[in-house]
N, C-alpha and C positions, 0 to 999 in steps of 0.2 A: 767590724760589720758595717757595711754602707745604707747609706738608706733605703736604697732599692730590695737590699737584705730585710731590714726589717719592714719595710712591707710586703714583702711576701710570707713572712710569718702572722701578717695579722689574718686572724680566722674573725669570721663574724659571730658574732656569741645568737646565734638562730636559734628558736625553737628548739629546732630538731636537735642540732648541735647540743642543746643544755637538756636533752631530753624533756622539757618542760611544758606543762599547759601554761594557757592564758585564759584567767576564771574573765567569765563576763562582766561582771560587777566591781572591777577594780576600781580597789578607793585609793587613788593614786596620791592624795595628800595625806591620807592618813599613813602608808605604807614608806611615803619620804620623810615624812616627820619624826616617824618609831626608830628609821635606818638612821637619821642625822643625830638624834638622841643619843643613841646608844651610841655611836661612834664616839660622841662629845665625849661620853662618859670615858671609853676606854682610850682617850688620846689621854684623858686628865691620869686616868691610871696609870697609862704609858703599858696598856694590856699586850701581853707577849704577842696572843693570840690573834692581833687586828687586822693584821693581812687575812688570812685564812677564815678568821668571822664574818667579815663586810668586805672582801673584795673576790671575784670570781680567781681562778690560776694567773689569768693574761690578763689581767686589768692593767690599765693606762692612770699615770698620775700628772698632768702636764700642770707646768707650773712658771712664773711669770713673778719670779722677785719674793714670792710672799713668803714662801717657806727653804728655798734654797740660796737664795742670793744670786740667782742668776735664771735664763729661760733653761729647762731641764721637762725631758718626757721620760717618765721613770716606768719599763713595762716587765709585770709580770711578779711574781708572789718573793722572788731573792729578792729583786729591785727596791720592791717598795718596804718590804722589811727593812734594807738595809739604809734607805730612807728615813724610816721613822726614829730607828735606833739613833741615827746620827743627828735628827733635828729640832727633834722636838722638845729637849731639852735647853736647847738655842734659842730658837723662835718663840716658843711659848703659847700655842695657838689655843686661845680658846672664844667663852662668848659665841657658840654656833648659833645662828638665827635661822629658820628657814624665811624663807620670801615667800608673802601671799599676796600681792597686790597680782590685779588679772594677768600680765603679763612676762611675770614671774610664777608665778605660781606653780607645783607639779602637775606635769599633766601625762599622762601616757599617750606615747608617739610608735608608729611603726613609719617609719624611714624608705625599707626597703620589705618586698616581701619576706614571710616567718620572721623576723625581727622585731622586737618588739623590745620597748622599755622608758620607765617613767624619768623625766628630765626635770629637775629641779634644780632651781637657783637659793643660794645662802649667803650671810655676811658671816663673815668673824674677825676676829682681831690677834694680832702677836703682840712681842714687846715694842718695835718699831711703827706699827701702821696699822690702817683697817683696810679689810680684805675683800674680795668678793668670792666665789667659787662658783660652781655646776655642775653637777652631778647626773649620772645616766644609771639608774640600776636594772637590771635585768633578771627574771624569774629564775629559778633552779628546779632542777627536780625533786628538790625537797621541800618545793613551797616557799622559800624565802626569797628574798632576792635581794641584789649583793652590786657592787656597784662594778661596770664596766670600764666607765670612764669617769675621772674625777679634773675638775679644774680649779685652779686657783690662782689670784690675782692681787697683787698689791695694788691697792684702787689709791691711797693717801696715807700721810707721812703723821703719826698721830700731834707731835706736838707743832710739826709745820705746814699746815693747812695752806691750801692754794688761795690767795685773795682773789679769789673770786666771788660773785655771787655776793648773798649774806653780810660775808665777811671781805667786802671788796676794801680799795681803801677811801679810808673815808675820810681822809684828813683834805681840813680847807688852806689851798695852798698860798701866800701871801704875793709871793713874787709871781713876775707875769710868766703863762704857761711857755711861751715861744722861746723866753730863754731859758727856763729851767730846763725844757727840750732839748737845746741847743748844747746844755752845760753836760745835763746826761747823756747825750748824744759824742760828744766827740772826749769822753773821759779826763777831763781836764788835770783833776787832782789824784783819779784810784784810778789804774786798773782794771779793764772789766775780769770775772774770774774764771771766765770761756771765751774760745775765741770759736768762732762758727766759718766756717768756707763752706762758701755755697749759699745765696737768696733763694734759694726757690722753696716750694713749699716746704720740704723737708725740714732744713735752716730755719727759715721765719714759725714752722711749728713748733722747732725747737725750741728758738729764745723766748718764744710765746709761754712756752713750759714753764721755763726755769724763771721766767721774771715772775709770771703767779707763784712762785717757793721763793721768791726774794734772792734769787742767784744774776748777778750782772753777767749780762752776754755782751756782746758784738758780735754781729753780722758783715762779713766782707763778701764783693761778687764785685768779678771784673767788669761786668757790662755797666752799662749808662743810670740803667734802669731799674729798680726790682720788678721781678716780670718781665725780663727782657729774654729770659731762658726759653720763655713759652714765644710771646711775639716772634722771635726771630729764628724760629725755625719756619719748617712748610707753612704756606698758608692758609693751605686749608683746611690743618691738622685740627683737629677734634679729640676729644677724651673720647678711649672707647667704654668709659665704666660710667656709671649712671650719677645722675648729681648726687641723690641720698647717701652716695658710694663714697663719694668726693667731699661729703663737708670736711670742714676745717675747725677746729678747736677754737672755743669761744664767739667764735661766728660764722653762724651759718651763711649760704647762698643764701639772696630772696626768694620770696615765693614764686617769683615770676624766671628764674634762672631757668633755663633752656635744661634738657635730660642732656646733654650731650656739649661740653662749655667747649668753643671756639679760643684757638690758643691764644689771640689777642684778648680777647673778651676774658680770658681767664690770668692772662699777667695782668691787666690792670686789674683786677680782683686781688691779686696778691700783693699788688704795690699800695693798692688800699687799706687792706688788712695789714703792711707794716706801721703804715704812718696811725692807725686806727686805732695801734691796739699798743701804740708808743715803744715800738724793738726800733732798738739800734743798731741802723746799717752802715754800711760807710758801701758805697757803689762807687765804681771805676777803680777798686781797690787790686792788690793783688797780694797775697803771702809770698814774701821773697823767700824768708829763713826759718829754721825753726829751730832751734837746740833746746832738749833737754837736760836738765842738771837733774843727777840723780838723790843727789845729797839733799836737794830743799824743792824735789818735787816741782821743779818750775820750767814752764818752756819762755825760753826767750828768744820772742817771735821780732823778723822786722816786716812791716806791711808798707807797701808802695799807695801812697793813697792821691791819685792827681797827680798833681807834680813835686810832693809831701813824703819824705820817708818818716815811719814812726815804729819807734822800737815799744814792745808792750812786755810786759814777764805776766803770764798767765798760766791756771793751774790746768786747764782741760782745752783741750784742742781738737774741736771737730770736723772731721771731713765731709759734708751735705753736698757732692760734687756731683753725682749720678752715678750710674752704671759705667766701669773705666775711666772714672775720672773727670768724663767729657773728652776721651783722644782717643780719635776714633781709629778702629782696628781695619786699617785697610792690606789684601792682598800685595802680595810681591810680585808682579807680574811681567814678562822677561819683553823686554822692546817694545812698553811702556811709552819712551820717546820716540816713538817713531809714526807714535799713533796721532793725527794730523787734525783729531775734535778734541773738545773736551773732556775732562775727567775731575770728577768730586766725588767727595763721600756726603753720606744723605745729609749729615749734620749742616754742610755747606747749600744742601737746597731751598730758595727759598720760593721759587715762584716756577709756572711752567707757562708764563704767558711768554717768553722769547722763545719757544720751542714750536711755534708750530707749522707744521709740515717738516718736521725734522724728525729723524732717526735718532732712537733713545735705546737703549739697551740700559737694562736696569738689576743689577746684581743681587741678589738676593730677594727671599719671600716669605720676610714676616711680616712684621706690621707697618712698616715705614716702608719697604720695597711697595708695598700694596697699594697703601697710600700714594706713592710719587706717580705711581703708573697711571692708577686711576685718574692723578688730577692731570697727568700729564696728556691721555686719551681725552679728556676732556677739555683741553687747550687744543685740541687741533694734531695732537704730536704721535707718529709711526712706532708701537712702543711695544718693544718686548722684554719681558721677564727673565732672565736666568736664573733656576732654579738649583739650588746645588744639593739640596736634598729636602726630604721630604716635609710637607709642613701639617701642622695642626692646625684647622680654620674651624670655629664657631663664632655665626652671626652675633650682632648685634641684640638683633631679636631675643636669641638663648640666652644671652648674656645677663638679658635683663629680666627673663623670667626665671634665672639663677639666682641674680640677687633681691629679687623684687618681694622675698619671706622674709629677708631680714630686715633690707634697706628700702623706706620707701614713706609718703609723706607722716605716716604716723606713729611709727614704732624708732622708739627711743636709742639715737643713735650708739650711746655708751653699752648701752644691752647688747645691740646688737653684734658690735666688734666683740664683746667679750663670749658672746653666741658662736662669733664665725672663730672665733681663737680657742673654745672651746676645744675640739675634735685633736686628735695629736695628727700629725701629718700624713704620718703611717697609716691612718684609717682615713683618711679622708685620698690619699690616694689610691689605696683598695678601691673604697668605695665607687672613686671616679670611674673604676675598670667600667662598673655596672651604668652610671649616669652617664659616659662619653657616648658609647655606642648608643644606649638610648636614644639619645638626644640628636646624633646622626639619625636615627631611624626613621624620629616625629620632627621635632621645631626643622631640622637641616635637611632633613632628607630632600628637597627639591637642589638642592645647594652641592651637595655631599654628592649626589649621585648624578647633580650635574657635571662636576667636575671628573665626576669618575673616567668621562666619557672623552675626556681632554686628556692629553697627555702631563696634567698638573696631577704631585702624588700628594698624599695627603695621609695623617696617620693621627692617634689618637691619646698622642705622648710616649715616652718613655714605658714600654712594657703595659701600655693602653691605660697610664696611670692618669690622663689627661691633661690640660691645658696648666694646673695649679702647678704639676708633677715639672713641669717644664720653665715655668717662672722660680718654683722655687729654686731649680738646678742652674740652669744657665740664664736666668731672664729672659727668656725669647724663646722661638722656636715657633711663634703661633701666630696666625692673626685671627682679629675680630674683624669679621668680615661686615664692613660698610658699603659694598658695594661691586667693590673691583672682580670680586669670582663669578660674577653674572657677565661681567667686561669678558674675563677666560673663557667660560663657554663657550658666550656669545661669537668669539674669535678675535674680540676688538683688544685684547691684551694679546700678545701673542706668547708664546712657553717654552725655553729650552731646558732642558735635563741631562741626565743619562750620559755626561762627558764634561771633564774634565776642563780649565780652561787649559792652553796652552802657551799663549801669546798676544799681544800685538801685534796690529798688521797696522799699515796706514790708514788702512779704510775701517776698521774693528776689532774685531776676538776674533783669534781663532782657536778650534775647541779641539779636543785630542783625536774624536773621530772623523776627521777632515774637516769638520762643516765650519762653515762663518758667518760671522753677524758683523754688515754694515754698521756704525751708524758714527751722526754725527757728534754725540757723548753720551757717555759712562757715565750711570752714577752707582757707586758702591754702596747699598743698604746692608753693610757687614757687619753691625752692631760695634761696640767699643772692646778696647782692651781693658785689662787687673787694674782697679784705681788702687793699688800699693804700689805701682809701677809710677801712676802719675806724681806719687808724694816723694817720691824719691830724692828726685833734684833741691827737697826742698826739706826735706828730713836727713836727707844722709844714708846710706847702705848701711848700716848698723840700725838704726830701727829697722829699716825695710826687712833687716834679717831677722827680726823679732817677734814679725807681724804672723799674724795667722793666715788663712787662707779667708777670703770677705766672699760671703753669698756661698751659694751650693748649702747642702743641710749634711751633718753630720752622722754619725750613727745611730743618735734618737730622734734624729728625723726635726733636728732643730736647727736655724739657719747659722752660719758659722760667721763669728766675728761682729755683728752687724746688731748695732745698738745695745753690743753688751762689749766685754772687756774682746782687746784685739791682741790683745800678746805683747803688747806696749802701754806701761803704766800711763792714765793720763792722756791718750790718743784714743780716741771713738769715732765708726765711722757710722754712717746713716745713710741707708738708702732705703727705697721702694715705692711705694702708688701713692697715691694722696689717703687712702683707706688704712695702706700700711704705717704711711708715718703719724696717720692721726693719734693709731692705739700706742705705737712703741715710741713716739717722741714724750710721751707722760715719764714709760718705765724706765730712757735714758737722763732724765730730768730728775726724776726719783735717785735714781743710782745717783747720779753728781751731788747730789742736794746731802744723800747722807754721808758720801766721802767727807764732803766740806765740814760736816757739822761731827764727824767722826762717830758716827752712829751706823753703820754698815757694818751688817753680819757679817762674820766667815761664809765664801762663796761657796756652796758645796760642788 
């Protein structure tokens, strides 16, 4: 089953659907409290009946390391039956706590119309770690109510606590700081026991992880700089997701950081939070080799560091490269050479001040084609879009009154990720069906129906599962529009579609239905290729053939490969947003921490 499968079985547990009232007077703490009780009771019993007592037919169990040893959405009355039989005996889960501080607390929510149901948050604890969970229950026609949706999270490792906080370190060091930096910093005598590729946030979240659990990392990145991934792309590129969206672990932005961080303004932010928070990078480095031995579990790596080769033998080997690796997925396009301007891919753009009074033709239109145009129409430059198919655009604006319930200056960034991880994917892409179009109606509709009116197409995701439905699948397909689709109305972008390209001409494209486009350069906004492709040269075809498929979501609607196991013992890859690596660089830090300490459950 695909994912697109299993969200079109999610039905919404409505009113009507449960046949059920909703009394006036719901005591929504007292009715979460009784449900969590009694559940405690019959996990302790290991009750036959537990599915069928406390959970609706279609209930959702999504889970994040605490009870299966891996991210797993378990839906429906076989599923989670055959869940409990198989874990609970493993895991050991008990210690339910409900949470009443105000912003925890149960409270009854209706979401969407006839919908309705009380949302609580709990701790508990297994044999390895303490946990968090969230709960959604919903009324019955029999008066009771049962839960929907259930979640659970391995928040911390019980006997290896992160120093942080409390329990930071608090020893007084004798020798001077700059060299023990320097000592730890280039591994003199050990090994570090992760090697990380890739500086950018991803990377530097990581080893931020694993140095709070006392696991040595190093940090390699070809460039000059940490932060040089942001600086040296476009420059006028901007985060389209909000700062609250974007903190980073262990330190926030200041109060004073702009809603929208500037790519320069945001690498030296990350090259600050390296040196800040004492991770060990090594820049201008490169991974030449890597072999793994199967017998003693060790890859031995060489790294090009300067003008310095250094052989490392290390137990876990991460990839923090980006989307493709960083190699970008450019067209095959027939007499190419003959085309007499320039041609780059977006990754290579960095500026649009040499362009102006020139003819641009710009390949693609999601967020970086959008971006190049806009700032290119803004230099002076003659610019049109090539659209090759349809795109998903919501503003800036919706963007922000999207996230602006969970993330935002006062609500507790850890709650909040495990709020937005709560929902299984499957339901939240439903739901989107209902929130996409909306939100074209109200916040976009000047936008939406601007563009209607232009030959720019536009759609609402994957089966109108939205903007999520489409990162989660291929990372792209959408932009946040900053600006440039007022540019398309307006006519100051200009749009082509509807054909094919065909070629190179001296002077442009030409397109399958006769038509052409002058100009004096191409830039490809084509997004990247498979980062298992890019490791290849440097792992060997025999891992590459081991590997899984990285990104896309699988048939529970959980993302494939990516920050859990990839199909190669000891290889992990990471990617996503600064929101996404915040929450899953704990639970890949977590997973290494107990390999090491040989304390990791059986994965279910």
């Amino acid at each position: 089953m695909s994912s697109a499968d299993s969200t079109a079985q999610v039905q919404f547990p409505t009113l009507t659907r449960l046949n059920a009232a909703l009394s006036p007077d719901v005591d929504a703490s007292l009715i979460a409290e009784e449900w969590l009780s009694a559940f405690s009771s019959a996990i302790k019993r290991q009750n036959s009946a537990i599915v069928t007592d406390f959970f609706t037919e279609d209930g959702f169990w999504r889970d994040v390391l605490a009870l299966t040893s891996d991210f797993r959405t378990i839906h429906g009355a076989q599923g989670l039956k055959a869940l409990f039989e198989a874990r609970l005996s493993i895991v050991n889960p008990d210690n339910f706590v409900l949470s009443k501080d105000p912003q925890r607390a149960p409270s009854l929510q209706t979401p969407i119309p006839d919908l309705a149901w009380i949302q609580f948050c709990f701790t508990f604890a297994t044999k390895v770690g303490k946990c968090s969970g969230i709960g959604r229950l919903v009324p019955t026609s029999t008066g009771d109510w049962k839960a929907y949706t259930m979640f659970s999270c391995l928040d911390a490792l019980k006997d290896y606590p992160e120093k942080a906080g409390c329990i930071r370190d608090l020893s007084a060091h004798r020798e001077l700081w700059s060299e023990r930096r320097d000592h730890e910093r280039n591994f003199v005598e050990k090994d570090p026991a992760v090697l990380i590729c890739g500086a950018g946030h991803t990377g530097l979240e990581i080893a931020a992880r694993l140095k709070a659990l006392g696991v040595q990392s190093l940090v390699i990145d070809k460039n000059k700089r940490v932060g040089d991934n942001w600086r040296l792309r476009y420059e006028t590129l901007k985060t389209h997701d909000t700062v609250w969206y974007n903190q980073t672990p262990y330190m926030n932005f200041p109060s004073t950081w702009p809603m929208f961080s500037p790519c320069i303004k945001l690498g030296n932010f990350l090259e600050s939070y390296a040196e800040l928070l004492e991770l060990n990078v090594w820049t201008s480095a490169l991974l030449q080799k890597a072999d793994y031995d199967d017998s003693t579990k060790i890859w031995q790596v060489t790294v090009k560091h300067g003008d310095q080769e250094r052989k490392l033998s290390v137990r876990h080997l991460i990839f923090a490269v980006g989307f493709g690796g960083g190699q970008p997925k450019m067209p095959v396009i027939p007499n190419q050479s003959s085309f007499k301007g320039g041609v780059m891919h977006s990754s290579e753009f960095k500026s649009a001040k040499s362009y102006k009074g020139k003819k641009v033709l710009v390949v693609g239109a999601c967020n970086s084609g959008h971006d190049i145009a806009q700032t290119l129409y803004e230099n002076g430059a003659d610019v049109t879009m090539y659209q090759r198919s349809s795109t998903c655009v919501i503003t800036s604006k919706a963007i922000v009154k999207m996230l602006e319930g969970l993330y935002n200056e006062l609500f507790p960034t850890d709650l909040a990720d495990r709020l937005n991880a709560s929902l299984p994917n499957a339901f939240l892409h439903r739901l989107n069906q209902i929130i996409g179009p909306h939100t074209a109606k109200t916040i976009d509709r000047p936008i939406i129906d601007g563009l209607a009116k232009t030959n720019f197409k536009t759609n609402f995701g994957p089966n109108d599962h939205g903007l999520f439905a489409l990162f989660h699948g291929r990372g792209g397909g959408y932009y946040f529009d900053t600006g440039c689709s007022q540019l398309i109305i307006d006519g100051h972008v200009k749009v082509k579609n509807g054909s094919q390209i065909q070629a190179f001409t001296e002077q442009g494209i030409k397109f399958e239905d006769g038509s052409q486009i002058d100009a004096d350069a191409v830039v490809f906004a084509t997004g990247f290729g498979d980062v298992r492709n890019s490791i290849t040269p440097i792992c060997g075809s025999k891992i590459r053939e081991k590997l899984h498929t990285i990104w896309g979501l699988n048939e529970e609607g959980e993302l494939n490969s990516v920050w859990r196991s990839s199909g190669q013992e000891g290889l992990w890859f990471a990617l996503g947003n600064l929101a996404m690596s915040r929450f899953y660089s704990s639970a890949l830090a977590m997973q290494i921490k107990m390999i090491e300490e040989k304390i990791f459950p059986p994965v279910y």
